[in-house]
Structure formats: structure tokens, C-alpha cells
C-alpha positions in Angstrom: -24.9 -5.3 19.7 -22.0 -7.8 20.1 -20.4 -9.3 17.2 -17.2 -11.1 15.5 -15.6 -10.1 11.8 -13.2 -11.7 10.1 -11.0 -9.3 8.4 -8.7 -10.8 5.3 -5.6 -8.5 4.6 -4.5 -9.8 1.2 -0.9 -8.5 0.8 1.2 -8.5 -1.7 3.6 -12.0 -0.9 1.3 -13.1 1.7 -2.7 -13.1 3.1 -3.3 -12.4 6.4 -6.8 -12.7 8.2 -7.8 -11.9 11.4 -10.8 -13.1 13.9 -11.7 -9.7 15.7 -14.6 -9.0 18.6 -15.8 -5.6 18.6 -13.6 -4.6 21.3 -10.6 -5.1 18.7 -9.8 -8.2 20.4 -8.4 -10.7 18.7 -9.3 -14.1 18.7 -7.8 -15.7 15.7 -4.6 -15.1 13.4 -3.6 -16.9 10.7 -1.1 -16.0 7.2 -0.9 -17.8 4.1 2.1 -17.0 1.5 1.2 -16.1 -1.9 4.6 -16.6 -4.0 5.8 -13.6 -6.2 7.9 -13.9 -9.6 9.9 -10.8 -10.6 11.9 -10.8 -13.6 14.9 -9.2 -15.2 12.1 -7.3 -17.8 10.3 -5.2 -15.2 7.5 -8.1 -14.3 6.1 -9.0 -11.0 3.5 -11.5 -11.1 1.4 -13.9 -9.3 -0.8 -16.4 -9.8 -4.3 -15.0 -8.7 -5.2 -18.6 -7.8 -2.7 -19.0 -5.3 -4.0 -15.4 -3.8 -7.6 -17.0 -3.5 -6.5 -20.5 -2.3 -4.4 -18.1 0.4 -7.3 -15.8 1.4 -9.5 -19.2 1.9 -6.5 -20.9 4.0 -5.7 -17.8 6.3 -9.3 -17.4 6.6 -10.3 -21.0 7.7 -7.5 -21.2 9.4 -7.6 -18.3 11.3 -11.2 -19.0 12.6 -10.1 -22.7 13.5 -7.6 -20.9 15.6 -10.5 -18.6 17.0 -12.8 -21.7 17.6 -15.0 -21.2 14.7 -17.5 -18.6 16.1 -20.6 -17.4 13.9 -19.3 -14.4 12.2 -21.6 -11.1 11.7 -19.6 -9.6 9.2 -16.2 -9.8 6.6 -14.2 -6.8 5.5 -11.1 -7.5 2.4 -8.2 -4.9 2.0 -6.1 -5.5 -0.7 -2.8 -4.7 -1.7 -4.5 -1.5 -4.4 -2.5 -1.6 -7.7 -2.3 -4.9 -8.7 -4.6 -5.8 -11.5 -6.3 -9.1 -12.4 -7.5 -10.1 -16.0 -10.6 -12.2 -15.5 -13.8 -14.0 -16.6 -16.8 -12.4 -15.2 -18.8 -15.4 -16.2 -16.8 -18.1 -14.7 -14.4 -16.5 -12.3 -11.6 -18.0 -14.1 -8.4 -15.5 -13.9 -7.1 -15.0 -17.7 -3.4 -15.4 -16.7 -1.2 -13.9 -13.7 -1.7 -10.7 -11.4 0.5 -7.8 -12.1 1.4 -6.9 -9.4 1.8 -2.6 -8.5 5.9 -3.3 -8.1 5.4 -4.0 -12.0 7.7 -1.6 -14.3 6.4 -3.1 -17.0 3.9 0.1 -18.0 6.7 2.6 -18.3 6.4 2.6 -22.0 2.4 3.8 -21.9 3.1 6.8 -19.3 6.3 7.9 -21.3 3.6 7.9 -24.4 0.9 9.8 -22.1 3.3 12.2 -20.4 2.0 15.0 -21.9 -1.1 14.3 -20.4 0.4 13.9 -16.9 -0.2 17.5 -15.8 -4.1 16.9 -16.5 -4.1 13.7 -15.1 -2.8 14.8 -11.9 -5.5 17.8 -11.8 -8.1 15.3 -11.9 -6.9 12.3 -10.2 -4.3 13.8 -7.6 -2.0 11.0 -8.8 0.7 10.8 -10.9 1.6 9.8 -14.0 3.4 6.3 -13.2 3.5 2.8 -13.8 3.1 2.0 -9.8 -0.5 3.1 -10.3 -3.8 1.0 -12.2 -4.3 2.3 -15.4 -1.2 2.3 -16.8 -1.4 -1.6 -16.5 -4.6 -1.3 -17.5 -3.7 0.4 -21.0 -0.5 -2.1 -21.2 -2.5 -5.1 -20.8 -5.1 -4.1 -23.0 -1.7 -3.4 -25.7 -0.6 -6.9 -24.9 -3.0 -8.7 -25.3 -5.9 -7.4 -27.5 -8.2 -8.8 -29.7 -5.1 -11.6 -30.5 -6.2 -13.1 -27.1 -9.7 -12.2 -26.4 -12.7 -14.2 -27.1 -14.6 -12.1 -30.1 -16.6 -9.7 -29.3 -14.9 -9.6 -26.0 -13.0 -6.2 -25.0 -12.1 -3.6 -22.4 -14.6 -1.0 -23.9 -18.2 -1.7 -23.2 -19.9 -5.4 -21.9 -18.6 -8.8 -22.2 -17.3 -11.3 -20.1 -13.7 -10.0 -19.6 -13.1 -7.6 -16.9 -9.6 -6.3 -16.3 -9.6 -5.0 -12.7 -7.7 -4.2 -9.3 -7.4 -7.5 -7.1 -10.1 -6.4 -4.9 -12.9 -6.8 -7.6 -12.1 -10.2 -8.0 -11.9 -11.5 -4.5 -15.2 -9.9 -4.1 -16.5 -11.9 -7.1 -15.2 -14.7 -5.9 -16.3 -14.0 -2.5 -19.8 -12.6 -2.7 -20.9 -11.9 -6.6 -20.2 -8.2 -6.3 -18.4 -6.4 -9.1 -17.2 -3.4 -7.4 -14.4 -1.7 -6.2 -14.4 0.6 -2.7 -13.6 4.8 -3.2 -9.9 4.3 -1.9 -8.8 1.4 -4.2 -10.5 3.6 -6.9 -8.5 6.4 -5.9 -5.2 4.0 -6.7 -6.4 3.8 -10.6 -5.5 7.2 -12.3 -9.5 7.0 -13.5 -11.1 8.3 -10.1 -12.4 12.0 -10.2 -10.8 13.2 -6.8 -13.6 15.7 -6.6 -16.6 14.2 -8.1 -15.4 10.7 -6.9 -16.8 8.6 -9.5 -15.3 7.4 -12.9 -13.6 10.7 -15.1 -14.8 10.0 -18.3 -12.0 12.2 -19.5 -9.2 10.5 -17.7 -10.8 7.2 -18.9 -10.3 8.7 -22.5 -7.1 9.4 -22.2 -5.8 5.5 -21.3 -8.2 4.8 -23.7 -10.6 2.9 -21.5 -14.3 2.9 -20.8 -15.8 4.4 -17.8 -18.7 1.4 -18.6 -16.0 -1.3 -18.5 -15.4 -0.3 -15.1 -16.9 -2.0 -11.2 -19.0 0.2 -9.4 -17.4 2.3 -7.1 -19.0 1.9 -3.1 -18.1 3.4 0.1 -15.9 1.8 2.6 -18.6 0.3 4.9 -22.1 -0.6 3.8 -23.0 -4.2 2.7 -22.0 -5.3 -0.9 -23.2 -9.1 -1.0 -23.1 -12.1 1.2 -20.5 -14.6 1.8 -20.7 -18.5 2.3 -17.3 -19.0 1.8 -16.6 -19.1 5.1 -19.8 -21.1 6.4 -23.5 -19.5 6.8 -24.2 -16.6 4.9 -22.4 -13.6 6.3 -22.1 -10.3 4.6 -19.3 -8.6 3.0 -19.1 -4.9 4.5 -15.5 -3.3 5.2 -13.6 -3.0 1.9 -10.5 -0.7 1.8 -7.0 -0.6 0.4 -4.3 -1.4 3.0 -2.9 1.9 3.5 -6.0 3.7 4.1 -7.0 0.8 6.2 -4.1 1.0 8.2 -4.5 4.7 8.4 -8.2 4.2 9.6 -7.3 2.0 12.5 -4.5 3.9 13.7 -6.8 6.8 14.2 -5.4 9.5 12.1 -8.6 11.3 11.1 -7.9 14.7 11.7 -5.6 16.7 8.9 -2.1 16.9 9.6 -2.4 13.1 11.5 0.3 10.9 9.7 1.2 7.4 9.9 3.7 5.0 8.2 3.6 1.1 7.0 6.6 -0.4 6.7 6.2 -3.4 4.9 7.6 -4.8 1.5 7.6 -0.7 0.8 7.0 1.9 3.2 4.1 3.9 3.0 3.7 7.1 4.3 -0.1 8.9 4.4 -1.0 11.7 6.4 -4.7 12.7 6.7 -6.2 16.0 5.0 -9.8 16.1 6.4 -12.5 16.5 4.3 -11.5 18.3 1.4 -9.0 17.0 -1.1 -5.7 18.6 -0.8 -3.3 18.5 -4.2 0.2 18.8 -3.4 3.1 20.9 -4.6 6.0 18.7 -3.3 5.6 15.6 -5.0 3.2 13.7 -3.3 -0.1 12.4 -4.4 -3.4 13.2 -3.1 -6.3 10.4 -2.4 -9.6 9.5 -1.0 -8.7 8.1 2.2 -12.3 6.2 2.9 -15.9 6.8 3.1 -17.1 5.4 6.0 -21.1 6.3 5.2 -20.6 10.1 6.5 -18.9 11.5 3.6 -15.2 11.3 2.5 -12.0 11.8 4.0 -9.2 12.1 2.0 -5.3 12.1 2.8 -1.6 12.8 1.1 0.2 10.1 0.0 4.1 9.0 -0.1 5.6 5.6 -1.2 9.2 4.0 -0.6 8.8 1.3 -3.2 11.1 -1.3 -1.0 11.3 -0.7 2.6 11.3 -4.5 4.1 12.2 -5.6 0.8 15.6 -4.3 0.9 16.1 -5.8 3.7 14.7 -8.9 2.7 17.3 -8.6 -0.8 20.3 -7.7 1.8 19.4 -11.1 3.4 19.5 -12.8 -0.2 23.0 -11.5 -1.2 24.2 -13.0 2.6 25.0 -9.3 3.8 22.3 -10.3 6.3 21.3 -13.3 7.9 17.8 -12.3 9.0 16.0 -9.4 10.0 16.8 -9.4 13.2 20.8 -8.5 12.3 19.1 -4.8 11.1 20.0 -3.8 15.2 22.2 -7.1 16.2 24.3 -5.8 13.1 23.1 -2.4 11.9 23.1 -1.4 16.0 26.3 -2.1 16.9 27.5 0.8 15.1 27.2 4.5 15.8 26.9 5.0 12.2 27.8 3.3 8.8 31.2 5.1 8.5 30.1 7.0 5.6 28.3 4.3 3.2 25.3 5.7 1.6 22.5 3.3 0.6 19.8 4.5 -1.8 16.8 1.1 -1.6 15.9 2.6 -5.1 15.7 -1.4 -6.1 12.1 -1.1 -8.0 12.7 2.5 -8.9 12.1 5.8 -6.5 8.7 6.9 -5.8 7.4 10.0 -4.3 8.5 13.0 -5.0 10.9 12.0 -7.8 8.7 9.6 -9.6 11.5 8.0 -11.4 10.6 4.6 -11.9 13.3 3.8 -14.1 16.1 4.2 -11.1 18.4 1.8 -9.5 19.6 1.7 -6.2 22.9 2.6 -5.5 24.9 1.5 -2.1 27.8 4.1 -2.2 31.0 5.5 0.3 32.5 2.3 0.6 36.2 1.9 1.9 38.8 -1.5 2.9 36.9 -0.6 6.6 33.6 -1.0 5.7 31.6 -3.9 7.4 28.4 -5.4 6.7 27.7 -3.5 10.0 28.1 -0.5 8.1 25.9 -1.7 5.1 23.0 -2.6 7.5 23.0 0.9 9.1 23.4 2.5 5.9 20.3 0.5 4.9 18.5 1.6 8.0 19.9 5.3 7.3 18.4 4.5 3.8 14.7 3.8 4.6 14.4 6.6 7.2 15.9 9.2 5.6 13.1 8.5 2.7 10.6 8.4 5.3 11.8 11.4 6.3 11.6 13.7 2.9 8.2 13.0 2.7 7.2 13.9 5.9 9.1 17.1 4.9 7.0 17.2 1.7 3.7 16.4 4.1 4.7 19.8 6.2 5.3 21.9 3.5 1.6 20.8 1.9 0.1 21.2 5.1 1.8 24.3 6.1 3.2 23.1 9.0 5.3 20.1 9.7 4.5 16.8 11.5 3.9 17.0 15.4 4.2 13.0 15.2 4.6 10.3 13.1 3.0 7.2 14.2 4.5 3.7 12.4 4.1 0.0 12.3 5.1 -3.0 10.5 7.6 -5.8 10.4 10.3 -3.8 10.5 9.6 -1.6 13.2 10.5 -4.4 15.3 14.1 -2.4 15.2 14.7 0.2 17.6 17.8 1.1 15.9 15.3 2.0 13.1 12.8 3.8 14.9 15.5 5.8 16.8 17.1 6.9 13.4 13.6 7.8 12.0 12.9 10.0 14.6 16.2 11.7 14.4 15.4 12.6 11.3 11.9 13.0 11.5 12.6 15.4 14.9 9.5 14.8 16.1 8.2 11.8 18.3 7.6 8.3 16.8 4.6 6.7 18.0 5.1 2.7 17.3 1.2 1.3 17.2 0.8 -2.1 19.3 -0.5 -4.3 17.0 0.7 -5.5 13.6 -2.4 -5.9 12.1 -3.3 -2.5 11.4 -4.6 -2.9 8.2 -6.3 -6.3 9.1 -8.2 -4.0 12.0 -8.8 -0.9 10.1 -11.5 -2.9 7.9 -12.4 -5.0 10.2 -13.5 -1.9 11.9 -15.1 -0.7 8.6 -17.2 -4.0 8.0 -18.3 -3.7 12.1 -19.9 0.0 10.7 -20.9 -1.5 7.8 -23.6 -3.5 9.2 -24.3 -0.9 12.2 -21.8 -2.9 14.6 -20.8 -0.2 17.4 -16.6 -0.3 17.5 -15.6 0.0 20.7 -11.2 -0.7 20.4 -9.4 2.1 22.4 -6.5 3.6 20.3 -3.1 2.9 21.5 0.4 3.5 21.6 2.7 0.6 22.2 5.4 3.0 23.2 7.4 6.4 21.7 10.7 7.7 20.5 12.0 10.7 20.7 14.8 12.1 18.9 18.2 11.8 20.1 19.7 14.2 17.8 19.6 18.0 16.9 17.7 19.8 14.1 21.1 21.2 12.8 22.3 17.4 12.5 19.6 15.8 11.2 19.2 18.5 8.3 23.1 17.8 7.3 22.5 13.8 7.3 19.4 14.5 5.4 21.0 16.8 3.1 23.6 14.2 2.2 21.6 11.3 1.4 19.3 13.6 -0.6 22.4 14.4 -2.4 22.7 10.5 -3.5 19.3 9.7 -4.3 19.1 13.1 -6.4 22.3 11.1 -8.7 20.1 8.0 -8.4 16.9 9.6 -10.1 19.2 11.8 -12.3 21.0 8.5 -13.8 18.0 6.6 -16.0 
């Protein structure tokens, strides 16, 4: 059976959707910005209008650019914990996304951090404003029955739904109100085990499990689409990571890949039990493909790309490309330390109320220096959680395999697998995610999927163990003072 999806990655400052054949060829590309407001108070916002009118330009767009062929199916990832207030009756969003960068929920997990313990037995998350239902709670807080139409509120029936992004593109897209089992697993309300709603967890935020959209599988048809001309149906949902993990073919446990894209995100596959970690990590449904779930560890940079993209800002850099033009013209940053802590640290200090910190600096430090302190910045985070994968796993990563925009450096992907020391496998195409449920909608509908996996080419490390540990050891020191200093 031959057949064409579109596949709409809706990130988090831009959409990007992809025309693909069954063959994972594709035949259309197009990206659609969606602009991002952060504020001196914790917010990061959006307007969830400008992330539809984006999905609908990338997606037209980008099957113009394929020559318009009839599609047999869509898939959607989405960017997980960003939430979106909305009308169920009319669609209408109630005001803007917040977005999963937002700090603004610290206040409801320092109120629930006795709780966190629990939480994290039942969820395999933890207790942080990076995940749904703190937002959730906060926006509830907010807002209340000052804002909402009577009779209106997030316990029980009624017209306004609070959810993650991916429920109301689907609305908007198809009807559906539902969310897939790996964006659910992004909530802090997802029983890891049972994987359906906790009604305890649910109690504890103060929510109701009713309240909530249904939770689906990865692949399996959910409604039909005329967005995009005809009636096609929607069957490949996923959050990115996942997604990205899917298509890069890391099924097996101990298989690990990382995205490194506004934040880097590292996720390493556990099989088909759930696997609760001890160093820091968090642990998740990875998808559910119609054979039963998969689930995988999880570890976040919070700003991978973005740091580089706020280096650029303060004029330190010009563009990405001076991360090897500048950051590879030195052997090494002559003893600057840079901590990217600049929305807080993630995994496995969860210590959302740190600041990055760009340390060491002398009358001879360049912004040569700066950039590969940067670069030394992201790895070496990248690094620690692989450490904190091995340790889970009992064993430590035989490979790491990576993509994004910022794999483009090799003077990154060198330093990551010096510190890694093991091989870095750099994936082909940078449309993982778009692939991965593209791939997931072709199953959905009972499409065979017939794209190879690749490797666009590997690094090895350059380095010794013994040397790696010390330069490890040292900017662990750093970021320990940076989560320390609240």
C-alpha cells in the first residue's frame, strides 16, 4: 500500500511540517515562526493563534512545495508542556499558551513538595514547574471563577478545557478531544503503570480526572481532517522527544538519543517495563504504537540552542555558525566555565530557580573562549545524564546518537563525545521528530513504513577516560554552586 503523510512538528518558536512517502522520502518542507514573549517574572507565552495560523502555513505550504499530492494520513507532535486555556464550544483560546520554559508555577510545587516523593512513585516525574500540572493548578489559581463564565470550571463539564497544546490542535484540526500516552506522560497526572488518569495525583493538584481528554495510543485514527483539502485522517500523535526517539530507532533498552534544539533533550529507551530512576532523571511512556507500550528515561538541558541563540543577542556571537568558526579555533576556553542555567537547571538537580553563571574569566579571555566554554557547557550537561542513564541502566551508553540544529558543529560533537567516551552517532535528517510521527500516522492507518535507519556519519572520542572525568568533574563543580545559589 503506497501512501503520502504530512507530518506537522509544532515547536516551541516555530512549526515545521513535512510531506513524507512511505519510504521516508521527503517531498515537501516548509517552517512557520511562532513568536515567543518571555518576561523578567518567570512568563513565556504565546499566542495559540499564531501557533494555528503557523501549523496551517507550514502545512499548505509544505505540500505546495510537494506538488499538492492526496494525502492518506496526518500525524501532530507537539512541543508537551505547554498548556492552552480554551473553549471547547467555539475553539476560541481564553488567552496566551504557557509555554513548558514558564517558571511561573514554582510557587504551587514549593506548596506541594511534600507530595513530590508520591508524585514521582506514580508519575515517574518530578515535582517541577517544567512539567503540566503545575501550570495547570497555577492557572486554575489565577484565574478562577473571577474569569470564568459561571458554572464553568476545571472540575467536572463545561465548556472550558485547560489542556497541553496537542488537544487543541487536534480540536481545531479534527474534533477530537484527546491527548496521546506520551504527552500524557508530560502532565504529572499519568499513572506510569496503569497509564490512564491517577485519580490520586489528580487530587493532589486539585484537578479532576473527568476534566481531562482522553488518553489514545500513538497510532490509531482519532478523527478526520479537511483542513488540508479532502478528508484525511488524523493518526500519528506523539510529543517531540518521543517522536524523535521513535524515528531514530532506539527501541531496545539502553538505546539513547539526544535533541538539541531550544533545550537539549536527552532520552534513552527502557523497553517495555517502566524503569524509575535513582539519579535524577525522570521516567516516561515513550509511545504505544498499537502493540503495547514502550517506555524510556528522560533528561532535559532547559537551553541548549538557546544559549547560543542569547550569546548571539548580547553580540558575543554573530550567528551560529561562529560556535566552530569561533568556539573551534581554540583548543580550549582557557579556563572559562559556562553554566546555560538561563531558565533554571533541569535533570538531576531540578532547581528551577537557578541562574546561569559564565565564570574563570581573565584580561585574556576572548569571545573565542566564551563560545567554547558554551560548547563545553552544553556537552558537559549532556554528558551527566548520560552518566545518570548508565547508572539506571546498570551499564553505561555504548552510543549516543544526536541531531538538531546545533549539531551542525563538529567542534560540538567532538567535545560531546569526549565526554560522553563513547561514539556519537549524528542522524541524517533534521526532521526527526517530523518523521517519527509521520511514521506513527503511516501505522496508524495500516501504512507499511519502509525508511531504512541511518547514520549520517560518527565521532569518536579524541580524549582519554582519565581526562574527560577531570573536565567533567570541574564543570560539575560550577553547576553544583549554580543550583546551590537560589
Amino acid at each position: 500500500m503506497n501512501g503520502v503523510v504530512l507530518a506537522i512538528d509544532q515547536g516551541t518558536s516555530a512549526t515545521k511540517a513535512v510531506v513524507a512517502t512511505a519510504a521516508g522520502e521527503v517531498l515537501g518542507l516548509a517552517e512557520a515562526p511562532v513568536p515567543v514573549v518571555a518576561t523578567t517574572d518567570g512568563a513565556v507565552e504565546f499566542d495559540p493563534e499564531a501557533m494555528w495560523q503557523s501549523v496551517l502555513h507550514a502545512g499548505t505550504s509544505a505540500l505546495a512545495a510537494a506538488g499538492n499530492p492526496a494525502l492518506s494520513a496526518i500525524g501532530l507532535g507537539n512541543q508537551g508542556e505547554t498548556i492552552v486555556a480554551w473553549n471547547r464550544r467555539t475553539g476560541a483560546p481564553l488567552g496566551p499558551a504557557v509555554v513548558w520554559q514558564d517558571g511561573r508555577s514554582a510557587g504551587v510545587c514549593d506548596a506541594l513538595r511534600s507530595h513530590g516523593p508520591r508524585l514521582a512513585t506514580l508519575t515517574g516525574l518530578t515535582l517541577d514547574p517544567y512539567f503540566v500540572a503545575p501550570k495547570l493548578r497555577w492557572w486554575h489559581d489565577r484565574h478562577g471563577s473571577d474569569t470564568l463564565p459561571s458554572g464553568n470550571t476545571l472540575h467536572g463539564s463545561g465548556d472550558i478545557a485547560v489542556t497541553t497544546s496537542d488537544t487543541w490542535l487536534l480540536h481545531r484540526l479534527c474534533g477530537a478531544f484527546v491527548t496521546d500516552v506520551a504527552t500524557a506522560g508530560r502532565t504529572l497526572l499519568l499513572d506510569l503503570d496503569a497509564l490512564r488518569w491517577s485519580e490520586e495525583a489528580c487530587d493532589i493538584f486539585g484537578l479532576d480526572a473527568a476534566a481531562l481528554p482522553t488518553v489514545v495510543p500513538n497510532a490509531g485514527v482519532v478523527g478526520e481532517s479537511s483542513v488540508f483539502g479532502g478528508s484525511v485522517p488524523v493518526s500519528g500523535l506523539c510529543v517531540d522527544q518521543q517522536a524523535a526517539l521513535f524515528a531514530e530507532r532506539c527501541r531496545e533498552s539502553g538505546e539513547a538519543k539526544c535533541t538539541y534544539g531550544t533545550g537539549a533533550f536527552l532520552l534513552a529507551s527502557t523497553g517495555r517495563s517502566p524503569r524509575r530512576s535513582d539519579n535524577g532523571l525522570v521516567a516516561c511512556p515513550a509511545w504505544d504504537v498499537g502493540d503495547g507500550a514502550n517506555y524510556c528515561l528522560d533528561g532535559q538541558v532547559f537551553t541548549a540552542g538557546a544559549a547560543i541563540s542569547w550569546l548571539i543577542e548580547l553580540g558575543i556571537l554573530s550567528s551560529p555558525a561562529d560556535l566552530d568558526a569561533l568556539g573551534g579555533s581554540v583548543d580550549n576556553s582557557d579556563g572559562v566555565i559556562f553554566v546555560p542555567a538561563l531558565a533554571g537547571l533541569a535533570a538531576p538537580w531540578w532547581e528551577p530557580a537557578a541562574r546561569a553563571s559564565l565564570t574563570g574569566m581573565s584580561l585574556s579571555t576572548r569571545p573565542a573562549h566564551i563560545a567554547r566554554a558554551a560548547i563545553d557547557g552544553i556537552a558537559a550537561q549532556v554528558a551527566l545524564l548520560a552518566r545518570a542513564v548508565g547508572r539506571d541502566l546498570g551499564a553505561p551508553l555504548a552510543r549516543l546518537r544526536v541531531d538538531g540544529g546545533i549539531t551542525r558543529s563538529t567542534t560540538l560533537l567532538q567535545v560531546q563525545a569526549d565526554l560522553l567516551q563513547c561514539p556519537v552517532e549524528v542522524y541524517p535528517s533534521p526532521h526527526a521528530t517530523a518523521l517519527g510521527v509521520a511514521e506513527m500516522a503511516a501505522v496508524g492507518i495500516g501504512l507499511g513504513w519502509d525508511a531504512p535507519p541511518t547514520v549520517e556519519r560518527v565521532v569518536e572520542p579524541a580524549i582519554g577516560a582519565d581526562e574527560a572525568s577531570d573536565r567533567l568533574a570541574l564543570w560539575e563543580t560550577a553547576a553544583d554552586a549554580v543550583a546551590a545559589r537560589r
